[in-house]
N, C-alpha and C positions, 0 to 999 in steps of 0.2 A: 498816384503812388507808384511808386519805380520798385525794382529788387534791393536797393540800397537801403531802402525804408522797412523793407523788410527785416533785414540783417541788423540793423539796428534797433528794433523788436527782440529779435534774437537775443541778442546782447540783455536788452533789459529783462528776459526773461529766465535768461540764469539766477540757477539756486531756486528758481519756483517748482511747486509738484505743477507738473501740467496732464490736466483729466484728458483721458481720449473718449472718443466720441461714444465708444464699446466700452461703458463702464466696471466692467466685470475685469478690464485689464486692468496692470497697475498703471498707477502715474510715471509721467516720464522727467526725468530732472535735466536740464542743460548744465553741463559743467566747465565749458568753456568756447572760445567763436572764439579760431583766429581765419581774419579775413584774408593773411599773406597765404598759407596755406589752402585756401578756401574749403575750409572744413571746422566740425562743429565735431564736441564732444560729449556725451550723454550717459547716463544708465537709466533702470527701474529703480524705483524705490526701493523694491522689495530686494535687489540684487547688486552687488556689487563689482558685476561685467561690465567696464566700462566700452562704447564701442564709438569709432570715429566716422563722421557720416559725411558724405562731398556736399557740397552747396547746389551740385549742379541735380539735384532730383530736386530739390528745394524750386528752385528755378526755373526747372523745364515744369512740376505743376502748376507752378505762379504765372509760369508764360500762359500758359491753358485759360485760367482761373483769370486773370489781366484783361485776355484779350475777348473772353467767350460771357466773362462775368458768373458762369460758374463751374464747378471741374466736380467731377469722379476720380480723387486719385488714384485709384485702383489700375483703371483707365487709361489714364495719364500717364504711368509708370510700366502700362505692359505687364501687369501681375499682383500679387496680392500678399497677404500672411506680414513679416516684418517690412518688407519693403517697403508697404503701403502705410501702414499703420504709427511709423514713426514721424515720415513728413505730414500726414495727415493729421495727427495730433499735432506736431507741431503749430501749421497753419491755420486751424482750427481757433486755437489759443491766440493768433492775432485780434487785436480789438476791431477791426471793421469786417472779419469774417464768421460767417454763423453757417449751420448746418442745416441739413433738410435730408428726405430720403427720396429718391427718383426712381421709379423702376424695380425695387428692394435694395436700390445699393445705395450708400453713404454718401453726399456732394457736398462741397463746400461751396457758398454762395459768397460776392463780394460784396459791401455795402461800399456806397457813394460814403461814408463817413462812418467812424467811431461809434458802437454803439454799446460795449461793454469797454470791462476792465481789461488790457492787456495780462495773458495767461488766464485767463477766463472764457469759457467754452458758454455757447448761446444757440437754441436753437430756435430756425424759424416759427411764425404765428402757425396754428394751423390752416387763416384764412392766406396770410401770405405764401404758403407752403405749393396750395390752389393754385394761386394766380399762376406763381413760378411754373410749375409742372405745366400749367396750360401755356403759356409763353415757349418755356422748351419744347412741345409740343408741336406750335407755331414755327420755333427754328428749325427743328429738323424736316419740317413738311417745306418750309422754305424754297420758290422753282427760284436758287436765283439766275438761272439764265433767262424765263420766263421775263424776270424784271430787269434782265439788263440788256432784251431786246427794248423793251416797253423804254428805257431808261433813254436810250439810243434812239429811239424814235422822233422820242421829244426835244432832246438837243438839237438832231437836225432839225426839227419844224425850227427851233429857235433860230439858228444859222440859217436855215433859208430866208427865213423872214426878216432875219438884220443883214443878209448879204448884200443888198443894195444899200444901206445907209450906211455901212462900213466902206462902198466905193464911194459913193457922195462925199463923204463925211472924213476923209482919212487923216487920222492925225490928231484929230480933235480931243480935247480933254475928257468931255464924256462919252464918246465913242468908244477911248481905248478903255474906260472905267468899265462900259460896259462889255467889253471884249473879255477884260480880267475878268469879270463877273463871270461868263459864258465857261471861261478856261477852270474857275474855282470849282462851276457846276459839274466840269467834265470830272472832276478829280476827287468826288465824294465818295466816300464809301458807304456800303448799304446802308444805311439809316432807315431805313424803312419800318416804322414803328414795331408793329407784329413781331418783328425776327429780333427787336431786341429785349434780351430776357435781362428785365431789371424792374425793380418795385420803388426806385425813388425817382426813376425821370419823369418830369411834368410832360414830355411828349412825347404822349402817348394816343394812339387812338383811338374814338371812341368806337364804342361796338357796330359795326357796320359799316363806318367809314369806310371809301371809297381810297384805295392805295396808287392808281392807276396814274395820280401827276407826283406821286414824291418822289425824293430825289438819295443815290446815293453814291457813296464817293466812289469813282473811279482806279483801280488798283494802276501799278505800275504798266501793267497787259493793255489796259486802256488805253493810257497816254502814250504807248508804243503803236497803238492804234491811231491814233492822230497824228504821232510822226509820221508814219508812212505813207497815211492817204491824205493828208491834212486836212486842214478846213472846207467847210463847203466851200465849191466855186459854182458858179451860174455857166454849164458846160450845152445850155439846149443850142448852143451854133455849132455844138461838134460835129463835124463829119460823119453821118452815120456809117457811111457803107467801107469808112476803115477798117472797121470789126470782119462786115462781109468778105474781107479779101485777105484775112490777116488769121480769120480761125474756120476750121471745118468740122463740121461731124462725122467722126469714122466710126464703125460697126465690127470692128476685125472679132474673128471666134476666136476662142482660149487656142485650138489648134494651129491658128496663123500666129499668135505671139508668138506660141513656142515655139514653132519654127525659124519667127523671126530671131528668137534668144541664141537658138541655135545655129543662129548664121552669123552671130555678130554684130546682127541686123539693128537693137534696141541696144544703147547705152542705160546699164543698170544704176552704174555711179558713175554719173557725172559729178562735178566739182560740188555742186549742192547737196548731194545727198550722202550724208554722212554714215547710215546706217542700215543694212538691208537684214530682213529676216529677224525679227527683232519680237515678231509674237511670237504667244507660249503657242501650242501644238493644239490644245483645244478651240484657239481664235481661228487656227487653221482649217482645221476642220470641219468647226461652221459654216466657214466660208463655200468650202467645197457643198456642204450640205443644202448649203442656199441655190446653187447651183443645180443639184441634185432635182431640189425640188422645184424648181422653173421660179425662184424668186428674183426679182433685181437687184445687182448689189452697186453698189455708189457706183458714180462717173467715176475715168479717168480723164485725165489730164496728160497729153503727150506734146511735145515742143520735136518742130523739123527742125533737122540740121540744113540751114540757108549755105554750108559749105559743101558744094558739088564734088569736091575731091575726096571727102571723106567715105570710109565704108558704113560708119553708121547713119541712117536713115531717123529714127525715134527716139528722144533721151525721155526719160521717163520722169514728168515734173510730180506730180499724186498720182499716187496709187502702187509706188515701189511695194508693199509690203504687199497687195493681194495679188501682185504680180508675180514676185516671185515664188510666194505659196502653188499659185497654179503649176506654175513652171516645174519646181521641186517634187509635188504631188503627181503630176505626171512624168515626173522623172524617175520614180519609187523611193523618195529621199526617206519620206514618212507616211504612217501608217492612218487610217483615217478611227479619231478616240472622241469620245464623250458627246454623240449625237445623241439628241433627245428626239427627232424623229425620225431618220433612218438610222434606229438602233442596230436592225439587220445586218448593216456594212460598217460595225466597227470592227477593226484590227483590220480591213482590208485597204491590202497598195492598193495602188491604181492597176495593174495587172492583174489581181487578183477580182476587181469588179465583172460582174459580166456586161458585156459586147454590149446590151444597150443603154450601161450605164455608163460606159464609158463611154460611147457616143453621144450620148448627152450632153458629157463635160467638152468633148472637143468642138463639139457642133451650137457649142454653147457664144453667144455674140456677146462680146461688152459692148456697152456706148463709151465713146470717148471723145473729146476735146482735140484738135490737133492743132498746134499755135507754131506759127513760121515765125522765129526770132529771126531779125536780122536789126542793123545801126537804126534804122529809118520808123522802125515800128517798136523801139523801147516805149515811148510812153503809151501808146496805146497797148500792150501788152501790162504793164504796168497797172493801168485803166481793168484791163480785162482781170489780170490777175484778182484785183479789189472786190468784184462782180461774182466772181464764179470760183472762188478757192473756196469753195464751202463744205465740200465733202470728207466724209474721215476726219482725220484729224489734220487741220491747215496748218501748211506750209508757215512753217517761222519765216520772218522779214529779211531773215539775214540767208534762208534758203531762198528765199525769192529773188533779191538782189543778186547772189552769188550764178540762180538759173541765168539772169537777164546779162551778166553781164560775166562771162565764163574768161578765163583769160591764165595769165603769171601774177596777177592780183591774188587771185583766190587760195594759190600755190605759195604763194609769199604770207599772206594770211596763218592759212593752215600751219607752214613752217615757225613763225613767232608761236603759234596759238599751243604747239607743240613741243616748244622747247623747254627744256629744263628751269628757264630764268621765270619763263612766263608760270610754270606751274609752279615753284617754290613762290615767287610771290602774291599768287594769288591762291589763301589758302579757304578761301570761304567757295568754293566748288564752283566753279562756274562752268554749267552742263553744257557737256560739248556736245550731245547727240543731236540738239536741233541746232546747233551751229552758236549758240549764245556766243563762244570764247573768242568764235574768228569775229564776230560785230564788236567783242569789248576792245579786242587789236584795229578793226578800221574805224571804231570811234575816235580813238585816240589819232591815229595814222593822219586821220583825217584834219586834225587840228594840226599837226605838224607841217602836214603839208601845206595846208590852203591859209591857216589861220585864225584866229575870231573873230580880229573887226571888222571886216569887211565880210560877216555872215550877213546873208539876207536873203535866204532860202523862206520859201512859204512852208516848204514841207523838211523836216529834218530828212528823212528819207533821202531828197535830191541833193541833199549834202553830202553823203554817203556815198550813193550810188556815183556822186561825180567823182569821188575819191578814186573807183573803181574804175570806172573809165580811163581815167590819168593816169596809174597805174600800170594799166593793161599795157601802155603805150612801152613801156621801160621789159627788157629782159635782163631781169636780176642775176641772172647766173651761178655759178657755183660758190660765188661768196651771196649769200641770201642778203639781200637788203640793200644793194648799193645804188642810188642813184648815180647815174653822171649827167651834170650839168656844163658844160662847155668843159673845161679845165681842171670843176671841183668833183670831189668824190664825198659823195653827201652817205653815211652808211646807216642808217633809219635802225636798222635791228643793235645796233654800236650804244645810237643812243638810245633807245629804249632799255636795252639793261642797264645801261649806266642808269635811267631813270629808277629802275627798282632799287638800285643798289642806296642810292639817294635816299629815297622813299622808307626802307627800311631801317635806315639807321635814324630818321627822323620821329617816325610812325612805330617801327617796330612793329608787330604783330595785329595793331589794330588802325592800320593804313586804309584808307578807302571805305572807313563805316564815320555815320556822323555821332555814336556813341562807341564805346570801347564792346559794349557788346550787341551792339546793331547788327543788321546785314551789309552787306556790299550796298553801296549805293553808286549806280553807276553814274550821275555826273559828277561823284568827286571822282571815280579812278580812272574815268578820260582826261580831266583838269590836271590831277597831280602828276599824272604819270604822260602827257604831253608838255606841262610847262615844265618840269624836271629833263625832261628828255633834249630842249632847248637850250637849257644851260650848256654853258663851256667849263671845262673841266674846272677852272680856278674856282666859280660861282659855286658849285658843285661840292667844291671843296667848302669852302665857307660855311653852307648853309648846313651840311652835316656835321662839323666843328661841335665839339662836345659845349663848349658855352654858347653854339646860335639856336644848335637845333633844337632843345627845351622849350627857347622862347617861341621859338617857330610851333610849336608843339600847341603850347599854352595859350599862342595868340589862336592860332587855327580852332580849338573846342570853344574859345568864348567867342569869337566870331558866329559859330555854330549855335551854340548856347544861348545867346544874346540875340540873335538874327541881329547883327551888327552890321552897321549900315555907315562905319567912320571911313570905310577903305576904298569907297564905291561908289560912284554917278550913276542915277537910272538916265536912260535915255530917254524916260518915257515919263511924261509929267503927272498917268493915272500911278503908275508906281511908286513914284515918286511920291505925292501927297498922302498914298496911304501906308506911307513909313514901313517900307520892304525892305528885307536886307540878303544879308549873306545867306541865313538857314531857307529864305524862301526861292533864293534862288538856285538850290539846289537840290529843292523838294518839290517845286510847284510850274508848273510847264516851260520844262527844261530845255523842249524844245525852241523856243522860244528865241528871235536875234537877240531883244533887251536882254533876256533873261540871261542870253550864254555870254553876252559879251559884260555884263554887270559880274557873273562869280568871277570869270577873268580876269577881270580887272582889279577886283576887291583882293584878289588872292594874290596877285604878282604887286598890288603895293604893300599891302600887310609885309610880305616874302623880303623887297625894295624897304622897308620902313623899318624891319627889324633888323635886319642881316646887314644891312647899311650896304648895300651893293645897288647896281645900275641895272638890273635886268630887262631887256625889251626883247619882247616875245615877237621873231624876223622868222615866218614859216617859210619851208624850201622852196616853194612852187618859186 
């Protein structure tokens, strides 16, 4: 059941009294739903205030209620009194939702089907009421990191154990059937019976059952995780004593860093690290507290500068933030607030401690990591990152790549990821603090440059990173973006807004989601906004033409819609027999050659097929 079906509930339930849940109010009357305005008009019965209500509280409870199966609109909404009590009636009054009470507060529950009358309010069994509450119960106690080491486990035992009959075997019809099958398991989401709170699914657990082999789907974060380290490989002929010459353990006290800070010595922000100082003041001062009291606090991670000329010595790969807390705190930036065991030393700088408790913090040793980047040892640094980024909170893909591979790439990145064209069309947020915006700019970059057909990258990752290497090679200069190729001036950021400009007069406002009110789905806004960026201005012109771009429009959501499979060759005879199309190829292991080179494809004939134009997609390299 979608929001659409809701609204058209809506609809039918004008002109009825509808009972809320808190009988002692009056009934509420719907008086009219217009869907252009996206708003809804009401009163009390008892009253004749009429008041206009958005759709979008309607819809952010339903998102809740949709996805969780059952909601507290109270909850939901961030408050209570009318706020709560009109959409809650409303929703209430749906035919497949009944009510219950959880904790003393109100929740609506979803039924898998119809079980009253539209405008007709129902409340759960008392036995059903049980189950629910203990189910919710069950979700909220929910480890799912616990299950999605456990989840991780087992995948690899599966990839170890097929990794030889995938080399034996390459190619073969049920080999790749079973590859799909592996990539399906990677991309489950929790399903894990217990954590789902529902009283009409058949699977279900019995009591006791054993949870430790089931499986659940894989979020986006996952499958970002496979891009980058990709599939198992059978690695026991690696070299082991690379690691031995490529990383060290150092011991430096809090006193030597900051000496080191204060000489120039450590690179704070390198090109990777986007943001420093970024905890509240009490993370802060834990930190210091932990120190106080002789506890361990995570590894750093620090990366040699392999360039002899340079003054700085350390770039600081994990651990910017406990780093510069030390630094700041012995600097007297801030005050040391809300320790629970050295209550004693709150409000106190670091000046203001006595003698041997500052000595403490100076005399105090990190463990740390220290990694020699240079050309020769990217992948085993890569390798290593995979192994030991564990601490804190790990380093995003697109900070790791940008550590590995520092240059006028990352500087050209940053500059697209920062300009105006890039932020007005990309209005669904795309979080720059872990670097998200600068990988959405070299995903795309990267098909401009290199291509699709000729992908045949095991890891998406090393498609990426090769992008950045190639790159590096080029100094873009004060016009940003311009290759020169022998004679041609190729200007990348030129066509990239061209490509938005494109995009927006086609897509308008819901460009890059595969429904109008989805999220961002990042293989359509690498797709769209690289083959758009390909075009020459005439195509350009066509396809945004007020009689093409509708149809472009129209063919694009039923493609989507349909997982249409008219505009596309799989390469691959398991996908192929199990009748895949467009929606799965840009939902389901994206990373994927068939995968990326099949939406490519399906998308520039659909584009070729309606616009009646010749386009071939000729990347710069």
């Amino acid at each position: 059941m979608q929001f659409d079906d809701v609204l058209n509930y809506l609809e039918q339930m004008v002109g009825l009294d509808l009972q809320s849940l808190n009988g002692s109010n009056d009934p509420l009357r719907i008086l009219d739903v217009d869907r252009v305005k996206g708003r809804y008009i009401i009163d009390k019965t008892s009253s004749t205030n009429k008041r206009s209500r958005s759709f979008s509280e309607l819809r952010k409870v339903w998102d809740v209620l949709s996805q969780k199966g059952f909601v507290s609109v109270e909850q939901a909404l961030n408050g209570a009194g009318t706020s709560r009590h009109q959409p809650e009636t409303i929703l209430a009054n749906l035919p497949n939702v009944e009510h219950f009470k959880y904790d003393k507060k109100k929740h609506l529950y979803l039924r898998s089907k119809n079980t009253h009358e539209v405008g007709c309010i129902k409340e759960l069994t008392i036995t059903e009421s049980k189950e629910l509450k203990k189910r919710i119960d069950h979700y909220r106690d929910f480890d799912i990191s616990f299950f999605h080491l456990e989840h991780r486990r087992i995948l690899t035992s599966l990839r170890e154990n097929l990794a030889n009959i995938f080399q034996k075997y390459p190619g073969e019809a049920e080999v790749d059937t079973v590859e799909v099958a592996l990539d399906d398991l990677g991309e489950l989401q929790e399903k894990l019976a217990i954590s789902v709170v529902t009283l009409d699914s058949t699977d279900i657990l019995d009591e006791g059952q054993s949870m430790s082999g089931r499986n659940y789907e894989e979020d986006e974060v996952d499958e970002e995780y496979q891009e980058f380290f990709g599939k198992y490989e059978d690695k026991s002929e690696e070299p082991q004593y690379l690691v031995a010459t490529r990383i060290s353990q150092v011991f430096p006290t809090v006193s030597l860093l900051f000496d080191r800070i204060n000489h120039d010595e450590i690179d704070l922000q390198p090109e990777f690290q986007r943001k420093d100082r970024i905890w509240p003041k009490k993370d802060k001062s834990r930190l210091i507290e932990s120190i106080l009291l002789g506890l361990p606090i995570p590894v750093f991670y620090f990366a040699e500068n392999s360039d002899l000329s340079q003054d700085i010595d350390w770039i600081v790969i994990d651990g910017l933030q406990r780093t510069t807390t030390l630094y700041d705190y012995m600097s007297g930036v801030f005050a040391l607030e809300h320790l629970d065991r050295r209550f004693d030393l709150n409000g106190n700088f670091f000046k203001d401690l006595p003698r041997k408790e500052q000595r403490r913090i100076r005399e105090y040793q990190i463990s740390g990591h220290l990694i020699q980047v240079s050309n020769e040892s990217d992948e085993m640094v890569r390798e290593l990152f995979q192994r030991i980024n564990t601490s804190g909170k790990n380093l995003s893909y697109q900070e790791i790549r940008s550590a590995l591979y520092p240059g006028t790439a990352n500087k050209f990145l940053k500059f697209v990821a920062e300009s105006p064209e890039f932020l007005n069309a990309t209005p669904l947020n795309i979080n720059p603090e872990r670097m998200l915006d600068l990988e959405y700019v070299l995903r795309v970059i990267s098909y401009m440059y290199s291509g699709f057909e000729d992908f045949q990258y095991k890891k998406y990752d090393d498609f990426l990173c090769n992008t950045l290497v190639e790159l590096n090679r080029y100094d873009f200069g004060t016009k940003k973006g311009v290759i020169v190729k022998g004679e041609t001036y190729i200007d990348i950021f030129e066509r990239i807004k061209n490509s938005f400009e494109t995009i927006k007069s086609i897509f308008g406002s819901e460009a890059y989601r595969k429904e109008p009110t989805g999220k961002l789905n990042k293989p359509l806004f690498e797709l769209l906004v690289s083959v758009f960026a390909m075009m020459d201005s005439k195509q350009r012109s066509i396809v945004s033409s007020e009689d093409i771009a509708p149809k472009i429009r129209e063919h694009f959501y039923k493609m989507i819609k349909n997982d249409s499979s008219d505009y596309g060759t799989w390469s691959s005879a398991a996908f192929e027999d199990q009748d895949r199309g467009f929606d799965y190829s840009i939902s389901n292991s994206t990373g994927k050659a068939v995968t990326i080179q099949y939406r490519f494809e399906s998308f520039i004939n659909m584009i070729n097929t309606v616009s009646k134009i010749d386009f071939k997609f000729k990347s710069i390299k």
